[in-house]
N, C-alpha and C positions, 0 to 999 in steps of 0.2 A: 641665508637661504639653503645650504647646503644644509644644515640640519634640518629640513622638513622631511615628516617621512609622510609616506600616505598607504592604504590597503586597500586590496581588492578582492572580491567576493563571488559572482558568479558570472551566468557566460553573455552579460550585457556588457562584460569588458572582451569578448572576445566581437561580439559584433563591432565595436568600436576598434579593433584591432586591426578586421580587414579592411578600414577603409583609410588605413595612415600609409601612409609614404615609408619607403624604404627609409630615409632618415628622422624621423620620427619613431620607427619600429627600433631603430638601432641606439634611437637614445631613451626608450622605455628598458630596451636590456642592459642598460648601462646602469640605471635605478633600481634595476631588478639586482644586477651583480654588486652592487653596493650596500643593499641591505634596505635602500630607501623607500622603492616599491612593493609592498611586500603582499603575496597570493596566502588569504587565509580561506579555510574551508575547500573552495578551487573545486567544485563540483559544476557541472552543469546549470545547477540551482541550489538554492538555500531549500531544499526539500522539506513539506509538509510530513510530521514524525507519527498523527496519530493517522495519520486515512490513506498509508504510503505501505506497499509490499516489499518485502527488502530486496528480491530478486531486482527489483525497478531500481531502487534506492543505490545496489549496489551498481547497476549499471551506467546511472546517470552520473556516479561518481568517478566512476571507470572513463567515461567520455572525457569530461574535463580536466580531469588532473593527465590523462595522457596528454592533451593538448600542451598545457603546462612544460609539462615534463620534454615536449619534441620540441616545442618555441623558446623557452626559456633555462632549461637543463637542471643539476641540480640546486640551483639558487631559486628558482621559480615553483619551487613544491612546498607547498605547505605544510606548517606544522603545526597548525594550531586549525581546529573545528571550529566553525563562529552560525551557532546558529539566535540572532539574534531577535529575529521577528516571529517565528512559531509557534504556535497556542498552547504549549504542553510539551515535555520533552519524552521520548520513548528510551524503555531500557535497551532495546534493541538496534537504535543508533547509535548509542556509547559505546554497546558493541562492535557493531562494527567499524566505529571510527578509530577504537583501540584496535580494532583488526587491521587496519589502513595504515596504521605505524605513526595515529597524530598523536603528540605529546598530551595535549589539554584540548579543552571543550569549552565554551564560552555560550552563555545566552543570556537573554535578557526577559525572557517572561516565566513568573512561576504565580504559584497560588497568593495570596497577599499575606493569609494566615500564614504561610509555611515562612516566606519571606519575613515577616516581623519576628518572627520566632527567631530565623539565622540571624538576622541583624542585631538581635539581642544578643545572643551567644557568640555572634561572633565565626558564622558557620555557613558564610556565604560561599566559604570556596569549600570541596571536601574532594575524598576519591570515591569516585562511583564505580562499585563490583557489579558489572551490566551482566553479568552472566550464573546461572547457579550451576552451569555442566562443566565450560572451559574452567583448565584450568589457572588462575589469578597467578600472575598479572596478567595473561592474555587478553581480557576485557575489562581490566581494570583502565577507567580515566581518570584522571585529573580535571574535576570541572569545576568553574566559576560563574557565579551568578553577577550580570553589569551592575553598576550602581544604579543608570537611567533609562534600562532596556537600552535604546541605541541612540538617545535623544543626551544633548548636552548638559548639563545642570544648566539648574534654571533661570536665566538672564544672561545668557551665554551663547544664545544662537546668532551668527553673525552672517546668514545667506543674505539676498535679495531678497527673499519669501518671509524672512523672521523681520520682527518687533522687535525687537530687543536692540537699542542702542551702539553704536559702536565704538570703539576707544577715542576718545577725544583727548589727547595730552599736548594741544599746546595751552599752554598756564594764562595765554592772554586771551585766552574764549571765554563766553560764560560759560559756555557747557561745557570747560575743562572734567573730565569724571575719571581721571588715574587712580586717586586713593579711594574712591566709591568700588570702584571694579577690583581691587585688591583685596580691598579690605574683603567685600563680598569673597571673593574667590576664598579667601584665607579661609574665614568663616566653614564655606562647605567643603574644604577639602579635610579640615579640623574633623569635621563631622564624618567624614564617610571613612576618615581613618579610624574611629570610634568603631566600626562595624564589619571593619576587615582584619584579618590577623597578623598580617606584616605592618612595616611601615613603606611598602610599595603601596601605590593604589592607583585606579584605573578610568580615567576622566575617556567616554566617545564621544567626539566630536563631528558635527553633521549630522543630520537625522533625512529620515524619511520624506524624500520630497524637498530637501533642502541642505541639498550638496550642487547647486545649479552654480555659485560666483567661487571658484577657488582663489582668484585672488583677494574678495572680500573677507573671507575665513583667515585664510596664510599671513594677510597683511594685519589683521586682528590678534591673532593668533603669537604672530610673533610680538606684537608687544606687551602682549596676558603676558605671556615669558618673560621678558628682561624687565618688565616694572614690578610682577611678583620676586622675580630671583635680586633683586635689588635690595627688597624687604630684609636679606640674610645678613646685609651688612648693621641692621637695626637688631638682629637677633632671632631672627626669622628662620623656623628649621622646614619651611617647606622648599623644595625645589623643584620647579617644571621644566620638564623638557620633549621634545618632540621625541614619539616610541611605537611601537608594535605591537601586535597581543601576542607573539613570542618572546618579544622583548621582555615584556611583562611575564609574561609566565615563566621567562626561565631566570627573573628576580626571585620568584617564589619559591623557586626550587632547589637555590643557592639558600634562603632562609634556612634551609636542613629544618625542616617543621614534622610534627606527624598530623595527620589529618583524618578530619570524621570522615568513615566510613558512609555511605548510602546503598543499599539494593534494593531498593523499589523503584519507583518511576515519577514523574513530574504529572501524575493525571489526574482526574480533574483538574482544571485552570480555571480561575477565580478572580477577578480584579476589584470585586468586592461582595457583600456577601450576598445580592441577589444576582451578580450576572457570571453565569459559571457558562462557557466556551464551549460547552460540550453539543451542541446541534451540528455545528457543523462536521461532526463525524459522520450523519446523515445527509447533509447541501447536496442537491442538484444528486439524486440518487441514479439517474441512468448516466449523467457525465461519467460516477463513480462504476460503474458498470464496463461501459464504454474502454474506459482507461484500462481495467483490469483483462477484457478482452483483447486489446491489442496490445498491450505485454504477451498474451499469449500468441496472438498470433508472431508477434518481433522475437518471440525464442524460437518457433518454428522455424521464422523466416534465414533466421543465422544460423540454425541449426542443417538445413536444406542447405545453403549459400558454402560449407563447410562439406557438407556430406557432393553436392553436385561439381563441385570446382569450379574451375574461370568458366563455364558454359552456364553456370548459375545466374552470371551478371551480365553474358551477352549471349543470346541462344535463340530458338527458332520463333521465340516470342518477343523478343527484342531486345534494350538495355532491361534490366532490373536491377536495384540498389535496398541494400537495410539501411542507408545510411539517415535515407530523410524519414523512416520509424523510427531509429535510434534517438534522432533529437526532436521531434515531434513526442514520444516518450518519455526524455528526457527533460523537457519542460514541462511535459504534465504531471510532474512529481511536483511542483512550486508547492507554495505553502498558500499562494492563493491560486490553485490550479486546481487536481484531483480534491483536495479539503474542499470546494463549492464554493468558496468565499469570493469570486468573483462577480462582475457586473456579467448580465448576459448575453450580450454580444461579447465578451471575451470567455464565456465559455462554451460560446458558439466557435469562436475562433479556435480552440484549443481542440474541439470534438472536429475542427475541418483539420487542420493538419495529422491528426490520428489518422482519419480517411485517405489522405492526400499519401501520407505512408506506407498505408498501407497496399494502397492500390500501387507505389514502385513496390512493395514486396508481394503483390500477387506475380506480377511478371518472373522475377525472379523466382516463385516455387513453380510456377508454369514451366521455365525453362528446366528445372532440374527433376520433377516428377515426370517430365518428357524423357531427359536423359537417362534417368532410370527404370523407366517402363518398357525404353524403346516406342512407344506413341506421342503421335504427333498432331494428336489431335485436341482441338482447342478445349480448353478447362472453363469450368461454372463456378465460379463463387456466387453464394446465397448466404445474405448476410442479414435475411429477415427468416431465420429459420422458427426461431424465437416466436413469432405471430405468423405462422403456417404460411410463408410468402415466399415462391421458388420456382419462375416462371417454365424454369427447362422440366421440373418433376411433374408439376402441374398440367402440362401441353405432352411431354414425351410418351411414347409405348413401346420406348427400351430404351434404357439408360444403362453408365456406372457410375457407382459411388467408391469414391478413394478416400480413405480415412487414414490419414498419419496421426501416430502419436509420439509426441514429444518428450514422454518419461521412459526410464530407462528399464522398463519393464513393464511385461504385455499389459493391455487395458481392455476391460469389457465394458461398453459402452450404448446406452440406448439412442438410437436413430429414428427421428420423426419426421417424417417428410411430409409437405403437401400433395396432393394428387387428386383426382377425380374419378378413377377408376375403384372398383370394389373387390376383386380381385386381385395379385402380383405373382410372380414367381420370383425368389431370387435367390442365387448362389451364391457361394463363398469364392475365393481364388483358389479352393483344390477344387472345383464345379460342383460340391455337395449342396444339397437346397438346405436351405435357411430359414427355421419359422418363422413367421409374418404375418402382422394382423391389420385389416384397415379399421378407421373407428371414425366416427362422424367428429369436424371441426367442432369443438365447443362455442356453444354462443357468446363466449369471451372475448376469446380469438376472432370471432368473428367481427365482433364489435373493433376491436382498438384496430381491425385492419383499416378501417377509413379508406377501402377502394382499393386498396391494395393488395392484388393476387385473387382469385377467383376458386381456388381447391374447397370441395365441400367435406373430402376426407382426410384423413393422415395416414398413411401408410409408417407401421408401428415393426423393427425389428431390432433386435443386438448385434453387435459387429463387435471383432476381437480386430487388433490390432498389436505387429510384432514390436518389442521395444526403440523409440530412434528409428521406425518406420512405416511402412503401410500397409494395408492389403485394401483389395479391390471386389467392389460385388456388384456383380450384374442384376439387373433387374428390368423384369418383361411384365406387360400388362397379360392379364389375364380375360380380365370381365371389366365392363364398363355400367352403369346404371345408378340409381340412387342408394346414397348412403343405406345403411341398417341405423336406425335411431337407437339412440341409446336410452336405458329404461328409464323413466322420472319416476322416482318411488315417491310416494309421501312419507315416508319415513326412512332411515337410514338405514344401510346392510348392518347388521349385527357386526359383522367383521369382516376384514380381508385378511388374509395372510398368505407368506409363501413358506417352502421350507426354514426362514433364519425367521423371518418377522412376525406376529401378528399385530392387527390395528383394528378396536373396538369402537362403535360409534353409539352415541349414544340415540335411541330408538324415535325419542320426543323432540331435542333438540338438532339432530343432523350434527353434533359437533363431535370430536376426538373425545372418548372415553378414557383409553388404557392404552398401551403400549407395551409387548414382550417380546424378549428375546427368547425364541423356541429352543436356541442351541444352549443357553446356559440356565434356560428354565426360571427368568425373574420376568418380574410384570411392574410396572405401574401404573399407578392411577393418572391418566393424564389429559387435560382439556387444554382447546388453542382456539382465540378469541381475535376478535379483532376489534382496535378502541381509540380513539382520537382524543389528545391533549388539547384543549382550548389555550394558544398562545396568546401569552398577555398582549394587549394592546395598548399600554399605557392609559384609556380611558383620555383620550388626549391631553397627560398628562405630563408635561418631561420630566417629572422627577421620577415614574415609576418603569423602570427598564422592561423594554418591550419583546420578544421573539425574531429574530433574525438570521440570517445566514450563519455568526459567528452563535448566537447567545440561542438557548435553549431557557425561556421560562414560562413554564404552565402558570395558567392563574388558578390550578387548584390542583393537587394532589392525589385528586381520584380522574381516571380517565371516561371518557365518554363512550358506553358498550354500541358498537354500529350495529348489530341484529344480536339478536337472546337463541335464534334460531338459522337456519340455513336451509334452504331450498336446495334439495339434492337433486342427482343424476347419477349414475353408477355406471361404469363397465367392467368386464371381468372378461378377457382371453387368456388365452396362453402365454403371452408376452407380457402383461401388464394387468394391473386391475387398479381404478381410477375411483373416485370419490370426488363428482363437479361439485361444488360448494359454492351458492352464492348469497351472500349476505346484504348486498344492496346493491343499487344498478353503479357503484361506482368501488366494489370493492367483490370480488369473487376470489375462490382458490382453489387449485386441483390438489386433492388428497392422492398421492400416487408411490404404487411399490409394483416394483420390476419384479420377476420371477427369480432374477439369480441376484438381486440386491441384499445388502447387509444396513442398507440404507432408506427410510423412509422421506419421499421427497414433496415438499410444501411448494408448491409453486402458487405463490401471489400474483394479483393483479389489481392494483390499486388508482385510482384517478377514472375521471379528470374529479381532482379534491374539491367538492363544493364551497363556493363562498360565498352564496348567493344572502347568507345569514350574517353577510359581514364577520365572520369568526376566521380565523387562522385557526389551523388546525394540523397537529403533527402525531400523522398516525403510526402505530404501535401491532405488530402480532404479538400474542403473550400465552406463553407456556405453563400453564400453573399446573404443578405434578403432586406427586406423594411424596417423593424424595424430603427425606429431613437434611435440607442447607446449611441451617443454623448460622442465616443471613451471611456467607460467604458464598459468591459463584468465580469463574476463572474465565481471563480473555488472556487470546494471544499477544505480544509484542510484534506489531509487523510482523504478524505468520508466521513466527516463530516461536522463541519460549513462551512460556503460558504464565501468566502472575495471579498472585492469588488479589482477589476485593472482597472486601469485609464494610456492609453496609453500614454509613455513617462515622467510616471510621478513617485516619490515615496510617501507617507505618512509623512517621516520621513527626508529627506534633498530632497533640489534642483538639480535636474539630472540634470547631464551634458550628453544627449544621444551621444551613436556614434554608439552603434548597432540598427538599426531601427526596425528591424527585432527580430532578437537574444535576444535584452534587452528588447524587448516586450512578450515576452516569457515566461509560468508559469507553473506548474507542475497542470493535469488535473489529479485525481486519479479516479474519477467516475462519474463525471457533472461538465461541464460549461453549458455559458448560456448566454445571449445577451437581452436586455430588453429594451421599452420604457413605455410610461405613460399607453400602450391599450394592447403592447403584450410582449410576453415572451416565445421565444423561448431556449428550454433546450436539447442538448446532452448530455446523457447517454452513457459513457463508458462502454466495459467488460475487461479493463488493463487501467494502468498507462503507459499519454501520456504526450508531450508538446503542446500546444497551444497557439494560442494569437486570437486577435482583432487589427487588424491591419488596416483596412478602417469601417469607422461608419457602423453595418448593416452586415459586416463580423465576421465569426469566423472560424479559421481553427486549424486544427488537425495532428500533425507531424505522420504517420503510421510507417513507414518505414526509415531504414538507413543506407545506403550502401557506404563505403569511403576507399577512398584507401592509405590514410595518420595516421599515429599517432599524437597524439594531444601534447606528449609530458607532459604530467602530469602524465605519472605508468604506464599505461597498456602496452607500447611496441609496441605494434600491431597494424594494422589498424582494423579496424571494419568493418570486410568483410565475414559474414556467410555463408559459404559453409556447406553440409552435404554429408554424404551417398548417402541419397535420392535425395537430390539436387547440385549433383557437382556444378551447371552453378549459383547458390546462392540462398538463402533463398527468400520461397515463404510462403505468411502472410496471415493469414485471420483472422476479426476479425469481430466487429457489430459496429454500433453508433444506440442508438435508439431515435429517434426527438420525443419532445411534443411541442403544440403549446397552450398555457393559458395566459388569464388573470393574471399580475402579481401575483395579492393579493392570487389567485387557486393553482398554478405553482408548488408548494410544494409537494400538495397531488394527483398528481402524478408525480411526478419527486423522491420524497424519497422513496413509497415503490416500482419504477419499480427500482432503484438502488440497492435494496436490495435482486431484485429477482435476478437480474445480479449477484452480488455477492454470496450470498448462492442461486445458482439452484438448481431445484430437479437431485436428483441421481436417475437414469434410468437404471435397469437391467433386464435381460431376464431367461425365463428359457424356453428350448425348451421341446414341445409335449404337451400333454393335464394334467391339474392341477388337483388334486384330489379334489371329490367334498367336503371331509371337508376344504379342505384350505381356512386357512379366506384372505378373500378379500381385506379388508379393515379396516384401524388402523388410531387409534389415540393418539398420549403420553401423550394430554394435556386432561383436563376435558371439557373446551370449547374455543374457540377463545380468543386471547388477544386482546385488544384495538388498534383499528389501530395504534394509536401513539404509541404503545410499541413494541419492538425487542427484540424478545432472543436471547442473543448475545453469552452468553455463558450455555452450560447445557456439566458438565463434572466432570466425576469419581476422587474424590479428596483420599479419604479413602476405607477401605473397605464400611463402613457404611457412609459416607459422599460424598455430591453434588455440586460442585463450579457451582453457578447462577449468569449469571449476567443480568438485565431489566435494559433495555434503553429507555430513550424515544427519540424520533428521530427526531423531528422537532424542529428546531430553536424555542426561542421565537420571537411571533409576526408574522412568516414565515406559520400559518393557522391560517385563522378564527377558524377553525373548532378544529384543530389537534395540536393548539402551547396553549393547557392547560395544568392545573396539574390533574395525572392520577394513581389510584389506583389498585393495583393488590393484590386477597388472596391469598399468597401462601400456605395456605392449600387446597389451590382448583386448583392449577394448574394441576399436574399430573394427568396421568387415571391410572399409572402401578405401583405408589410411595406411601405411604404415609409419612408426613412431620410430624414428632417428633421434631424436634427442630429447631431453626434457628439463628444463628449469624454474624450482618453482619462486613464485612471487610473493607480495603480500594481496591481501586481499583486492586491495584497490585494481594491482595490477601496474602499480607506477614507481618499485622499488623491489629486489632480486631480494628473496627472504634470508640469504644470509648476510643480507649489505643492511639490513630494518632493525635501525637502533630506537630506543625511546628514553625517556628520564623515566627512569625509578622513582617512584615515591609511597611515603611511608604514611599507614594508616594509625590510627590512635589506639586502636587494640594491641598493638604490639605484636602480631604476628609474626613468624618466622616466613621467610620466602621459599614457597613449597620450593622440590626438584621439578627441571625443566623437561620436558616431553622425553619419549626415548626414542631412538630412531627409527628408521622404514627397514623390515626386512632387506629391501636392496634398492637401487636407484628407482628401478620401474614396478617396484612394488611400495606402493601407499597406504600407511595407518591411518584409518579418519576413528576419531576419539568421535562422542556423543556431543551433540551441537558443533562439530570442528567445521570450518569452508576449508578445504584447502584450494591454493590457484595453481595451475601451472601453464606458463607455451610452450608447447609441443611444437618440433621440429616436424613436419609431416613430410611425404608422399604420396600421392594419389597413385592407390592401385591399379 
């Protein structure tokens, strides 16, 4: 018994943890300090890689391996990455699990083709270069692909739940079966050494749903062991023994081997050649919303918590906490979580604790925008600002609005409120007025409210806000009466533009013409459509793979046009000029560009998705431009580097296509993008979407997914979101925002409007008039950061301790201007801290960067090991290299 070892994975052993006994806790760290129990991966969650932000990624990681690291020390940290159950693997978490200091990486799902291919050559394990800016090894892994994704070989499973036989060796049964089970055993371990490159190899035991009797396993288990290792004294060179996936892995590493090289990513996922994994990049598309929303609100909320001190977490508003958004976000990274792939009461479940979170972190910015304002007067959150619903804007005749923003340099920002009035006056925090327009509620908006809020206008202005702070704007009613309607043309305005944009429309159809940039003087041709996939239904067939949460298959390759034409409405102020666009009573868009925007914004509105036709249908907005593609378009990595895709093709073996469609298919977390030699056009997401490039010149965009089959991989269900509010099915709204650049430009603006997507300013109100000491306007930092840097992280570690993390955000080579090396002092960052000390970390956060060793390992190119980084000008001055995170805690005081 003492050789059993056993691993564990994510924080369902941590719920298990607090409910054991002081002596039970004391004999798991007894296992743990022996090598027996061993913490792989040690996240929060086994994280979803293609529909996951890395911001989220990195923090949920951050959670659990501290826990690890405070309970169990350093025997309880992981060294090995095990993501074994997720549809596709991202370059961007090799990244950063090489940045977290884990030796190897482990999974069990890849494409079937890619897989036959390594298993032929022998090229299941390799090192993966997740990075094209860091410099290698930095993001170089060591990864291996399992034999049985996480399932035993097969005759092997020995739960309650499993079929499968169990060892019978006394010789006086019939159903003695020792040499039956041996022999077998021998058999496929013969075989899966065929296809590995050592003479290590790597049997998981337990599966999914059948790890419930551990003495029925251990008691099995042990005698696979001694009736196989028996076999040696007959001449037998296999030998088993109970081990780790660091055990294993640091076999591999003593082999002194060189190893194939990979730099692309595991995506599309394939398990055979009509069911490719790629839908559920779009599942449950407001969940994916949702999730990405309260990420941002959760960096606010720790950002405020940091910047307000202890009166953050107890103050004139009550307790406040980020702790229950921290892990309310932190399990919505699962791999059946934010990905859709759940049943929907659990992802009912998952969208109530995000709330539940949120509302401890409203309290908490309540307390601290009090402390900073000096007002005491109670705060408005509107969390239906999105469908013009805001009952304090709506009713009030003087308000303010407080807008923080979370990035580390100022942000201009459009503000839409609901209201009834037709008239406003509003000021800025130096009392200068502010232009302002009201404009009639869209028949949209009006519709998906379902009785929700009463405003017949919107009151339309822009608001600046200082870096890591707020400012403040009054607003007084002026005039009360009915809207001014907005024009209905029969045909569409020739164009809008402002100073940077123009947007041509075409006169017949009401749809997008053309698209130019006035500053750099290019145009193109451009049309955007909207068009529904008929999901197979199998034809109640079970041999033909159906549409479902997990599997994305059209039963034909051309999509279905929803209108040829679009019914307009136009408006054009000061602030704004709008383009209503409606193409059927279940599918409209506002065509919309800001005055000082560099950015044109599509705002959709899709559902409730008809079924009344019995059809599943998974609808699509699609780009089709003049740019010459030359069937290559680019998606980011978890919102960060950008990879190239080349339709029908992979990097890594010879595709055999059979989904034209579906296998073109890639996970979109915040920019794609389509490019030739003169332009570059780039869509901005606000969620994680699928997409492809499917005709040179196009790009399209999966919104929406409505089906009335299960796919047959877990979930049960079909994926058919009904609610409360929406018996007749879920209705979506969401943004794409278009840039159009000069490749070599494209960057610098495409990465910080991504970023504003991501961390938006927090918008709250307080009704009536502000006291004339309330300050105005705040800032947390001492002056701007460097466009190329991001605060990625600013959050309450200790009492007196700060976890920092400075990014820098452009690719190398990806700006003339913005892909250099960039310095930051952090004793000059804060305006409300001062910095007494600093040490940095590794990424994770759960190891001091100069204690972060790894195994070296050697690629099959034979490369030389570049030199390693150079150092910081001084302690409190930091180099951040192109794509680099650095972490640091900061020793603080509050000023």
């Amino acid at each position: 018994m003492s050789g059993r070892r056993y691993k564990a994975v994510e924080f369902t052993f941590y719920c298990w943890w607090k409910q054991q006994t002081d002596d039970m806790q004391n004999t798991v760290k007894q296992l743990v300090n022996e090598g027996r129990l061993e913490f792989v991966n040690g996240g929060w969650c086994m994280s979803d890689e293609a529909t996951t932000h890395y911001s989220a990624v990195i923090d949920q990681m951050t959670m659990g391996l501290r826990f690890l690291n405070d309970t169990f020390g350093h025997c309880g940290r992981p060294r090995v990455a095990w993501h074994i159950d997720p549809f596709g693997h991202a370059r961007e978490h090799a990244s950063m699990f090489a940045q977290m200091g884990y030796d190897g990486f482990f999974f069990g799902r890849l494409d079937y083709q890619d897989r036959n291919r390594r298993m032929v050559a022998r090229e299941q394990e390799m090192l993966w270069r997740a990075s094209e800016s860091l410099t290698p090894p930095m993001a170089d892994l060591f990864t291996g692909i399992l034999p049985n994704g996480y399932n035993p070989p097969e005759g092997f499973c020995w739960d309650q739940s499993c079929d499968d036989p169990p060892i019978r060796d006394d010789p006086d049964l019939e159903d003695y079966n020792v040499d039956d089970v041996v022999t077998r055993f021998l058999h496929i371990a013969h075989g899966q050494a065929l296809v590995y490159k050592t003479n290590h190899i790597i049997m998981t035991m337990g599966s999914d749903f059948q790890y419930e009797n551990a003495n029925l396993w251990y008691k099995n288990l042990d005698k696979l062991i001694r009736y196989v290792n028996q076999m040696q004294s007959n001449g037998s060179e296999v030998n088993v023994l109970y081990s780790t996936p660091s055990c294993y892995l640091q076999e591999l590493h003593r082999a002194n081997l060189t190893w194939p090289l990979k730099g692309d990513d595991f995506f599309p996922y394939a398990d055979s050649a009509h069911d490719f994994w790629t839908g559920y990049f779009t599942s449950r598309p407001a969940l994916k919303r949702y999730e990405r929303i309260s990420n941002s609100y959760l960096q606010t909320c720790k950002q405020l918590e940091v910047l307000g001190g202890p009166i953050s977490r107890k103050g004139p508003f009550g307790a406040g906490d980020s702790e229950t958004l921290k892990k309310a976000m932190a399990v919505a990274q699962h791999h059946d979580a934010v990905s859709g792939t759940e049943k929907q009461h659990v992802a009912n479940d998952y969208a109530r604790k995000l709330a539940n979170g949120w509302a401890h972190c409203q309290v908490l910015v309540s307390n601290t925008l009090s402390s900073l304002s000096g007002s005491s007067a109670p705060r408005v959150y509107c969390e239906h600002l999105n469908i013009s619903v805001c009952p304090l804007t709506e009713t009030s005749k003087k308000f303010s609005v407080n807008v923080y923003n979370p990035l580390a340099r100022p942000v201009s920002w459009p503000v839409r409120l609901p209201v009834n009035g037709t008239a406003y006056s509003i000021s800025d925090a130096k009392g200068k007025a502010v232009d302002s327009q009201v404009v009639p509620v869209s028949q949209a908006t009006a519709a998906v409210r379902q009785g929700r809020g009463y405003a017949v206008n919107e009151l339309l202005f822009q608001v600046q806000a200082p870096p890591l702070g707020y400012s403040t704007y009054s607003v007084s009613l002026l005039q009360n009466g009915p809207p001014s309607p907005p024009s209905p043309l029969p045909r569409a305005p020739k164009a809008v533009q402002n100073k940077f944009l123009r947007v041509t429309f075409d006169p017949e159809t009401g749809l997008l013409s053309s698209l130019s940039n006035l500053e750099t003087q290019q145009t193109v041709k451009l049309s955007q459509n909207f068009y529904w996939y008929n999901a197979s239904d199998g034809n109640n067939s079970e041999s033909i793979q159906m549409s479902g949460a997990y599997i994305f298959r059209p039963n034909t390759s051309t999509p279905f046009i929803i209108s040829k034409t679009a019914k307009i409405e136009t408006l054009q102020n000061s602030v704004v000029q709008e383009v209503r666009q409606w193409f059927s009573p279940w599918v409209s868009q506002v065509v919309r560009l800001y005055t000082d925007s560099r950015a044109l914004e599509l705002e959709w509105t899709v559902g409730p998705v008809p079924i009344g036709d019995d059809l599943g249908k998974e609808v699509i907005s699609r780009l089709d431009s003049s740019i010459n593609s030359s069937g290559v378009f680019y998606t980011d990595s978890n919102g960060r580097e950008v990879l190239q895709r080349r339709k029908d093709y992979r990097p890594t073996w010879n595709l055999r296509q059979s989904e034209p469609i579906a296998g073109n298919y890639y996970p979109i977390n915040s920019r794609a993008y389509i490019k030739d030699d003169k332009d570059q056009l780039t869509v901005v997401t606000d969620r994680s979407q699928g997409g492809g490039s499917i005709q040179d010149g196009s790009l399209e965009i999966m919104l929406h997914r409505r089906l009335l089959y299960d796919d047959v991989r877990g979930v049960g269900e079909p994926l058919n979101e009904t609610s409360d509010i929406y018996p007749e099915g879920l209705v979506v709204r969401g943004r794409h925002l278009l840039s159009l650049s000069p490749p070599a430009t494209a960057a610098d603006t495409h990465r910080p409007l991504a970023q504003e997507v991501v961390l938006q300013p927090l918008i709250t109100f307080t009704d009536g008039e502000l006291h004339p000491s309330t300050r105005l306007e705040f800032s947390g930092l001492q002056a701007v950061l460097p466009p190329a840097v991001h605060l990625l992280t600013v959050s309450q570690w200790d009492q007196d301790t700060v976890l920092l993390r400075l990014e820098h955000q452009y690719q190398a080579s990806e700006s003339k201007e913005h892909s250099q090396p960039v310095t930051v002092n952090l004793q000059k960052l804060f305006s409300t801290l001062d910095v007494l000390g600093v040490s940095e970390m590794n990424l994770s956060a759960n190891q001091w960067k100069d204690e972060m060793t790894r195994l070296d390992w050697k690629a099959e190119s034979g490369e030389k090991p570049l030199p390693k980084r150079g150092g910081d000008p001084s302690v409190w001055e930091v180099n951040l290299k192109p794509m680099e995170i650095r972490t640091f805690l900061l020793r603080v005081r509050q000023r």
